[in-house]
Backbone bond lengths (Angstrom), bond angles and torsions (degrees), N, CA, C in turn:
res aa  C-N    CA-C-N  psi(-1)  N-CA   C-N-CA  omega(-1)  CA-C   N-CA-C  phi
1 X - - - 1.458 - - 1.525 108.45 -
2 X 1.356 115.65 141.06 1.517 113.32 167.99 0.965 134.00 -70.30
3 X 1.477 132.38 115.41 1.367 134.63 -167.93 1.305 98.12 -36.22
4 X 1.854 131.94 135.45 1.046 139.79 -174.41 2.334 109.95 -75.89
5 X 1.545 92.66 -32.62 1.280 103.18 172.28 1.205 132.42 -73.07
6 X 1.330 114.91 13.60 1.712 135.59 -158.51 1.543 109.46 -137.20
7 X 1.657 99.44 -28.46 1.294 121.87 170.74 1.713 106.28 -78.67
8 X 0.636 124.15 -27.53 1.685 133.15 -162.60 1.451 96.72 -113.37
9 X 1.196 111.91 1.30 1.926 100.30 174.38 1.082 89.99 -118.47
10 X 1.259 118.70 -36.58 1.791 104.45 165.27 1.270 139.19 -57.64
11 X 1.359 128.53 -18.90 1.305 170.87 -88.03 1.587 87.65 -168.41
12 X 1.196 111.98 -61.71 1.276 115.71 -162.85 1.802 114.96 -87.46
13 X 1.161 117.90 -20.02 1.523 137.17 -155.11 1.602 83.02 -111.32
14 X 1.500 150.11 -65.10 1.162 134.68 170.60 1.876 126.92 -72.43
15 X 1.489 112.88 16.81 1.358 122.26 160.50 2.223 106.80 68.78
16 X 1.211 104.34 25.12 1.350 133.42 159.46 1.399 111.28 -74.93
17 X 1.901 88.54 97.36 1.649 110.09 -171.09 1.693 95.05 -83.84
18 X 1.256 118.60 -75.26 1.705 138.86 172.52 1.332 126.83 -112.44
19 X 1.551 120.61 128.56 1.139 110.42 166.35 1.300 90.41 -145.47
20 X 1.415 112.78 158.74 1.065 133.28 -173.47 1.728 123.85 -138.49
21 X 1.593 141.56 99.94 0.848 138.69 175.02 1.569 129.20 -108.19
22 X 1.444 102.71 124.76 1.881 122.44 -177.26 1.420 93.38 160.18
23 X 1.546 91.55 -163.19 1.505 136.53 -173.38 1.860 85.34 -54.71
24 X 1.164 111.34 146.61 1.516 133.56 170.98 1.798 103.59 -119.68
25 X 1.022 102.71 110.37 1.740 121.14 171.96 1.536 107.54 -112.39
26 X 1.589 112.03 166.91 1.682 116.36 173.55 1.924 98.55 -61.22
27 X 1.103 121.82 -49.30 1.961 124.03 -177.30 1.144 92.92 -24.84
28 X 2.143 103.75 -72.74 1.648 115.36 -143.34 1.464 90.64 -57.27
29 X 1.095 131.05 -56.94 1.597 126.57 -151.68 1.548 127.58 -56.69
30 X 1.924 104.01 -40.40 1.128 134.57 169.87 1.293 95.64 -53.19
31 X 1.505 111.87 -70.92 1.907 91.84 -151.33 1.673 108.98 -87.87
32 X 1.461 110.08 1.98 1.470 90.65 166.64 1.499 130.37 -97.46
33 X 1.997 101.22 -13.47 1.429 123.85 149.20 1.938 101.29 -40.49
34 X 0.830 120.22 -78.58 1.468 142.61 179.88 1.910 105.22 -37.41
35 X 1.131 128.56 -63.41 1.375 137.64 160.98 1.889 103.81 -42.01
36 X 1.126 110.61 -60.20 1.197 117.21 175.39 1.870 114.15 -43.67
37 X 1.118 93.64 -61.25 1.926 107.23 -162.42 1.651 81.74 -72.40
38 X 0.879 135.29 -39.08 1.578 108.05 -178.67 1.590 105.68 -100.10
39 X 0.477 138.89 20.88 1.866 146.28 158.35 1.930 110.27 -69.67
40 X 1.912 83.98 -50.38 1.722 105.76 -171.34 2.112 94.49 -73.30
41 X 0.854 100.68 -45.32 1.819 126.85 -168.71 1.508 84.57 -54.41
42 X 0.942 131.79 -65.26 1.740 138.36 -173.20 1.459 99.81 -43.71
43 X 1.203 113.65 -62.70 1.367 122.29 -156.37 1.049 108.25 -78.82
44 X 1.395 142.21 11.86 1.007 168.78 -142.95 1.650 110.20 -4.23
45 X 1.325 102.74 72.23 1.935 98.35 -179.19 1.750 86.74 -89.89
46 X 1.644 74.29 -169.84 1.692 81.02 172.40 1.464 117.86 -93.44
47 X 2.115 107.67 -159.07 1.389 80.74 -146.83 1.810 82.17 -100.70
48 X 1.349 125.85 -11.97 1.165 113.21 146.03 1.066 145.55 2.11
49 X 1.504 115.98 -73.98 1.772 159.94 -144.45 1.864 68.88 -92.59
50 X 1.271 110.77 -83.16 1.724 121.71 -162.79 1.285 119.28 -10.79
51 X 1.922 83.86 -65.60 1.362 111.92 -159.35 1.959 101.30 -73.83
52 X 1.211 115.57 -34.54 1.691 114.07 165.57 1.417 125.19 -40.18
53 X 1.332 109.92 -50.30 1.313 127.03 -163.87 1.280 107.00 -84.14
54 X 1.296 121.61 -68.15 1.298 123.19 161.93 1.765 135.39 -27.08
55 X 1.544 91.53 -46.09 1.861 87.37 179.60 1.293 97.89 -119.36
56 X 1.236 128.00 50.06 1.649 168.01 104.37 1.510 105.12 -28.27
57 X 1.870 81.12 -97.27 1.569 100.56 -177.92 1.548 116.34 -45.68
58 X 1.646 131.89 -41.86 1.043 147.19 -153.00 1.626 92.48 -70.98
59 X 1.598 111.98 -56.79 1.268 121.19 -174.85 2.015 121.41 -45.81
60 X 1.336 84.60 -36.55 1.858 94.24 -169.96 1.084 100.27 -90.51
61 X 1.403 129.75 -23.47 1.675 133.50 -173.24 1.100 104.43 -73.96
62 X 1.158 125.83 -46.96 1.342 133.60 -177.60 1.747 110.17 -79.96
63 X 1.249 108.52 -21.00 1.404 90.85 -178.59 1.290 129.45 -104.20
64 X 2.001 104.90 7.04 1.284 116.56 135.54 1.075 146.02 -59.74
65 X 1.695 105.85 -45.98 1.326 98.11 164.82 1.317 125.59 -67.48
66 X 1.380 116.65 -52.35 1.703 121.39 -173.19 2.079 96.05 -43.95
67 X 1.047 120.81 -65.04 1.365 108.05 170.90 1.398 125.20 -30.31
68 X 1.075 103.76 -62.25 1.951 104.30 -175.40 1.159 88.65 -62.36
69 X 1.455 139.30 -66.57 1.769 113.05 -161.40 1.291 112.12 -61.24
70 X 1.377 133.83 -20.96 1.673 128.35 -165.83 1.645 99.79 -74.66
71 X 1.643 110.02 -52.79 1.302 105.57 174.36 1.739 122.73 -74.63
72 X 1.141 95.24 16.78 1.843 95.96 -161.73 1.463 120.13 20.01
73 X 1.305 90.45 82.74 1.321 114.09 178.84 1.561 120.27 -90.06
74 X 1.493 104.43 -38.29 1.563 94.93 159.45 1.306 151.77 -73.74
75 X 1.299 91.23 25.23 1.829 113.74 -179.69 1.510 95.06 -103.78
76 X 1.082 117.70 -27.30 1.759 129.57 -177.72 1.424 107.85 -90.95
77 X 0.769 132.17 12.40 1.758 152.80 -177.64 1.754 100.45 35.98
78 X 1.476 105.22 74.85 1.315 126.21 -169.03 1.465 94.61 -140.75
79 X 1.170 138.57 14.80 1.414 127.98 -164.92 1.572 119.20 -71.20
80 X 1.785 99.90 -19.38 1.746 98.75 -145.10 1.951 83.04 -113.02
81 X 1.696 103.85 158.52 1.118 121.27 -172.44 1.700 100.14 -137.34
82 X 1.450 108.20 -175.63 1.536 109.35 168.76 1.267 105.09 -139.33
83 X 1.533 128.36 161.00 1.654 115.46 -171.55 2.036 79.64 -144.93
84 X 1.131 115.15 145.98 1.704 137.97 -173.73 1.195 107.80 -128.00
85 X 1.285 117.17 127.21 1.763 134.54 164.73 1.263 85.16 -138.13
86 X 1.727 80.30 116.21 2.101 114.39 159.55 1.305 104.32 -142.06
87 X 1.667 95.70 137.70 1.275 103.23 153.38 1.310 130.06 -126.41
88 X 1.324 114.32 147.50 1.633 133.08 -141.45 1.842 96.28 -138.41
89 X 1.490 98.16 104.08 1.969 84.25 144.36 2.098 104.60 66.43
90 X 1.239 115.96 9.84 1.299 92.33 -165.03 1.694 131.57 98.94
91 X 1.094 79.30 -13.08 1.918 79.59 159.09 2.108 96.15 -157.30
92 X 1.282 84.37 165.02 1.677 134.88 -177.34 1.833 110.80 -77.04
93 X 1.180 104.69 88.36 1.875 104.91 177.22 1.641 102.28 -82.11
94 X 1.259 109.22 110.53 1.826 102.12 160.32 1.504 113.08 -107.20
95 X 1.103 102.52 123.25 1.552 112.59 166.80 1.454 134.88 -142.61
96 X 0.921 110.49 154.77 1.719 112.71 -146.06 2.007 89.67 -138.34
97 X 1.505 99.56 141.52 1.304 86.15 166.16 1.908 108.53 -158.47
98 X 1.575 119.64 153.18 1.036 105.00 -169.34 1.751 99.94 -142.56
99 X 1.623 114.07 176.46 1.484 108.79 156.98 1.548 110.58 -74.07
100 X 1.328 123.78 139.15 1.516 134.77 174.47 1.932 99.49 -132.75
101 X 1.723 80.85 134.96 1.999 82.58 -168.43 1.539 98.48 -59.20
102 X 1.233 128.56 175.89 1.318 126.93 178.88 1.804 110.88 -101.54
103 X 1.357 115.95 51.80 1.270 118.47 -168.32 1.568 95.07 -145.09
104 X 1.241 117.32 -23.47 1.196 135.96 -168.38 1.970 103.93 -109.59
105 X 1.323 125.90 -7.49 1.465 125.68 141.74 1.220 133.85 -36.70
106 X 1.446 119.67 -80.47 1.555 137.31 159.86 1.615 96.97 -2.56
107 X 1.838 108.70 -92.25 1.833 100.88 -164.39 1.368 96.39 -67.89
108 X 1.284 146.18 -43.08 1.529 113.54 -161.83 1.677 100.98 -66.47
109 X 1.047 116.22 -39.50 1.210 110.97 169.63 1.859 126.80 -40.28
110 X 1.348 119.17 -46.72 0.859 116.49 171.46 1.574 127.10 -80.63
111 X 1.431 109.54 -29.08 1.375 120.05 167.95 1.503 104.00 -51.97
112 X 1.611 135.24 -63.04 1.207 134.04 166.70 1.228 111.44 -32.87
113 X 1.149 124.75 -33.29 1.987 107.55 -148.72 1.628 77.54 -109.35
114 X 1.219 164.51 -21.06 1.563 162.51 109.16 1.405 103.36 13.13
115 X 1.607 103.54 -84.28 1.437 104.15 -175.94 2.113 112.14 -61.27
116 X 1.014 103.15 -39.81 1.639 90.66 -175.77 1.371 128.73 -35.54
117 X 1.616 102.49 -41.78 1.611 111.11 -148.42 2.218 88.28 -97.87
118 X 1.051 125.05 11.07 1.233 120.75 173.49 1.130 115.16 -111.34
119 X 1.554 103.08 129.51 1.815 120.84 168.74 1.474 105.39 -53.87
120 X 1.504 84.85 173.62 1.869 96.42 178.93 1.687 113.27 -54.27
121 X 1.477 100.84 -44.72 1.778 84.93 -175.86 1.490 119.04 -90.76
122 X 1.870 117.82 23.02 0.702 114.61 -144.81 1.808 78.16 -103.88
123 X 1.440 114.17 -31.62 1.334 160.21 -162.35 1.810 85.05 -70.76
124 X 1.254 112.25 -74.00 1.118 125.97 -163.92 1.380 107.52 -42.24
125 X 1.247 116.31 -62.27 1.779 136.52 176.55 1.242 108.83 -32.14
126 X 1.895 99.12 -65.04 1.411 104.45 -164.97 1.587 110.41 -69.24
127 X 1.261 127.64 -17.91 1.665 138.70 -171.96 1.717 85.75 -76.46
128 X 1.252 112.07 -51.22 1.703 94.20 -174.57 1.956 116.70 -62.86
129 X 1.502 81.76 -42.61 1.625 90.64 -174.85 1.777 110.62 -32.27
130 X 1.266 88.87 -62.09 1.773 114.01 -179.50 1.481 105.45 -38.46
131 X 1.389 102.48 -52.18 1.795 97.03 -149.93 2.209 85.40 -77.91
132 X 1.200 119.93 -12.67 1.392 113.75 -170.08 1.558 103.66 -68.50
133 X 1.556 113.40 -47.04 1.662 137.55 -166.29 1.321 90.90 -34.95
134 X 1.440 110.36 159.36 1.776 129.23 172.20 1.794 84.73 -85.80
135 X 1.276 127.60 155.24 1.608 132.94 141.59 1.583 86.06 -121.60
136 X 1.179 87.10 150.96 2.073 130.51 159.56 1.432 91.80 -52.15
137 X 1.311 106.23 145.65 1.208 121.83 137.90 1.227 151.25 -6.63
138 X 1.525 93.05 -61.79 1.831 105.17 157.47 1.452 130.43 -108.55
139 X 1.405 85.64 42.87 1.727 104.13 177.10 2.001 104.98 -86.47
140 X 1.477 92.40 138.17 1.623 101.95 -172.09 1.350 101.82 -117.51
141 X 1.959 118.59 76.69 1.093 117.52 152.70 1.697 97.08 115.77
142 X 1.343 120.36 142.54 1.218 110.25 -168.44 1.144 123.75 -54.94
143 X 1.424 132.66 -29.55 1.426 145.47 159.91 1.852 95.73 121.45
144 X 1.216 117.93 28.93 1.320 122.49 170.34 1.620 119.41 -80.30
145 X 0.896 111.19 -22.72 1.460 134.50 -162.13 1.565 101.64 -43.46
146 X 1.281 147.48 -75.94 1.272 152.11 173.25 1.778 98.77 -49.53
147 X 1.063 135.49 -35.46 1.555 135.95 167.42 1.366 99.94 -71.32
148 X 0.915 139.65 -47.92 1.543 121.19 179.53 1.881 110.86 -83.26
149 X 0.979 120.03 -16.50 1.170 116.27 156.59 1.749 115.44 -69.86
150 X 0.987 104.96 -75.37 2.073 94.92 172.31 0.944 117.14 -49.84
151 X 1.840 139.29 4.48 1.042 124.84 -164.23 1.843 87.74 -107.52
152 X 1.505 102.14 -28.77 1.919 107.75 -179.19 2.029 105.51 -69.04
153 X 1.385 100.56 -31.65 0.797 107.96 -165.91 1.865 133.94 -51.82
154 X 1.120 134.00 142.42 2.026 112.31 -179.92 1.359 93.95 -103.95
155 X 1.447 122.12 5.91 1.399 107.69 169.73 1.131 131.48 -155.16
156 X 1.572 148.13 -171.92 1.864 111.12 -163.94 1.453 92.11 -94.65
157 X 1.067 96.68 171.75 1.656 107.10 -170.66 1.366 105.78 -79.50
158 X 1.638 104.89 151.05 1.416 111.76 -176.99 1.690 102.67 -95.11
159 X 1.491 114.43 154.12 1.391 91.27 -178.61 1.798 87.72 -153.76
160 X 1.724 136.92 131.30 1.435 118.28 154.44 1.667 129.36 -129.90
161 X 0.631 128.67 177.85 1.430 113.18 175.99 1.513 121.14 -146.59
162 X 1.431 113.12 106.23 1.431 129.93 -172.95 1.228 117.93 -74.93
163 X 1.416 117.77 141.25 2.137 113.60 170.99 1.660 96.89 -71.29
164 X 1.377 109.21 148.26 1.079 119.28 169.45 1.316 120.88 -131.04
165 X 1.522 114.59 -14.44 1.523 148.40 171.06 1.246 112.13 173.03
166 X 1.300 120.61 -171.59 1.414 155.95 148.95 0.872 102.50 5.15
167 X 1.668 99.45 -79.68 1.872 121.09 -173.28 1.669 121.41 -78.92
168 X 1.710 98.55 -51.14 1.338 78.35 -172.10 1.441 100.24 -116.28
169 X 1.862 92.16 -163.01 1.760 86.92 -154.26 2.485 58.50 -137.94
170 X 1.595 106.96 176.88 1.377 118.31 -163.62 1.316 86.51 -130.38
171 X 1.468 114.25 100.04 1.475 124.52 155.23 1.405 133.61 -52.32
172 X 1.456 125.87 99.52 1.864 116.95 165.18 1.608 110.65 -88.49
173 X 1.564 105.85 147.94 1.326 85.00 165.60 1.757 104.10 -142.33
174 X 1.031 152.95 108.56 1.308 152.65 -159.72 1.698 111.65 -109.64
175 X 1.650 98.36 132.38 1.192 92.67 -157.50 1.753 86.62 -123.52
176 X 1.185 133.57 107.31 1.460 130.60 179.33 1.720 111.31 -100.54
177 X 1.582 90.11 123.65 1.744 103.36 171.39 1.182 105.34 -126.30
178 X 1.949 100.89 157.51 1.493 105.26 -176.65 1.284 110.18 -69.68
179 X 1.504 110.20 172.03 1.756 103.32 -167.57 1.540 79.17 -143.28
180 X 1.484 148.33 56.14 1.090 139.79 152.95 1.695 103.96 -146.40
């Protein structure tokens, strides 16, 4: 096991507020959403800064889990993810990361590299475009979610994707906001 005091200077020396690794449920998300907003609340930023980070975190937390259950992934013992709050220099790194099958790269892949290369009103457009679109039936959420993240964002989103086997490949996705 890693000395816990080595862990916490590490923790502390790369600006690693919370992280959290496993299974992502509505509980985990809530109360570490909640740990989070008063962490920021302490430190007294604004409510700006708060509100960035927070439905940040909310966004990737959730879009681990909703993934692993769509693909039922936790029958494949793929259930658990990790989600990161650091702060660095003046802004807020959120990142979240999970297994994603490697068939399912390609569009998130391209959906990412879509949102990167657009300015704020470029952001703006496409966030309306979205919310105008018809979804199906068994659509989970307007599909804005990565647009409202680059839109919180002060910088383009970081995004990589690791082999993990065969099937899947290990999704990062880093979402950096200013924190002043």
């Amino acid at each position: 096991m890693h000395d816990l005091l080595d862990l916490k200077e590490d923790f502390n020396r790369t600006g690693i507020l919370i992280t959290f690794n496993g299974p992502f449920n509505h509980s985990i998300i809530e109360e570490i959403g909640n740990a989070t907003k008063s962490y920021l609340e302490g430190a007294q930023l604004g409510a700006g800064i708060i509100s960035d980070v927070f439905a940040v975190y909310i966004e990737q937390t959730q879009n681990v889990r909703n993934y692993i259950a769509d693909r039922g992934l936790a029958d494949r013992g793929r259930d658990g993810g990790i989600v990161v709050i650091r702060r660095s220099e003046g802004f807020y790194a959120i990142s979240s990361g999970n297994g994603i099958l490697k068939s399912d790269v390609p569009e998130l892949s391209r959906r990412l590299d879509e949102v990167r290369v657009l300015d704020k009103d470029g952001l703006k457009r496409r966030y309306k475009e979205e919310l105008r679109k018809d979804r199906g039936p068994d659509a989970r959420g307007a599909g804005v979610g990565i647009i409202d993240m680059a839109r919180r964002a002060s910088a383009p989103l970081g995004y990589r994707f690791q082999p993990l086997d065969e099937e899947f490949d290990f999704f990062t996705l880093t979402v950096t906001v200013a924190g002043v």
